[in-house]
Residue, then its C-alpha position, 0 to 999 in steps of 0.5 A: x442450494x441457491x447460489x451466494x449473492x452478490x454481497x456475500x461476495x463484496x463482504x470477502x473483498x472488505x475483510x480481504x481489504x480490511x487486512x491487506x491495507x494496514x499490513x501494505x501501508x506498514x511495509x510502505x513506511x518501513x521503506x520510507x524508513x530505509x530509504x531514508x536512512x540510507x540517504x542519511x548514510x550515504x555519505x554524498x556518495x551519488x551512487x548511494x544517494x540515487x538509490x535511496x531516492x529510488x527506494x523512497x520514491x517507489x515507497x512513496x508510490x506503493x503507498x499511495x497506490x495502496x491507500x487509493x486501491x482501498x478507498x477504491x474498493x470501499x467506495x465501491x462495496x459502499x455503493x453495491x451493498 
């Protein structure tokens, strides 16, 4: 029995990515969403406002975080299969 190549590898990590990506940017926008509504119903309430901005701050960079994490992880399955 020969052991699994290098690509069979990089395939599981493009299906892995192919499902995790979509399923992280939709949560993302769900708390964009959040936040936002939350800073619409604050009301000028400062202690309300500080948390909307802080959950669409943190949406905002989970987001990016996951969109570069996969264009990382294609690029570099591209370039080794």
């Amino acid at each position: 029995m020969e052991p699994p190549k290098i690509e069979e590898l990089f395939t599981g990590f493009d299906t892995v990515i192919d499902w995790l990506v979509p399923i992280g940017v939709v949560i993302s926008l769900v708390f964009i969403i959040i936040g936002g509504y939350m800073w619409m119903t604050s009301a000028g309430n400062p202690d309300k406002v500080k948390q909307a901005q802080g959950t669409l701050t943190w949406a905002i960079l989970g987001l990016v975080l996951i969109l570069l994490a996969g264009l990382l992880i294609s690029t570099l399955i591209d370039y080794f299969v």
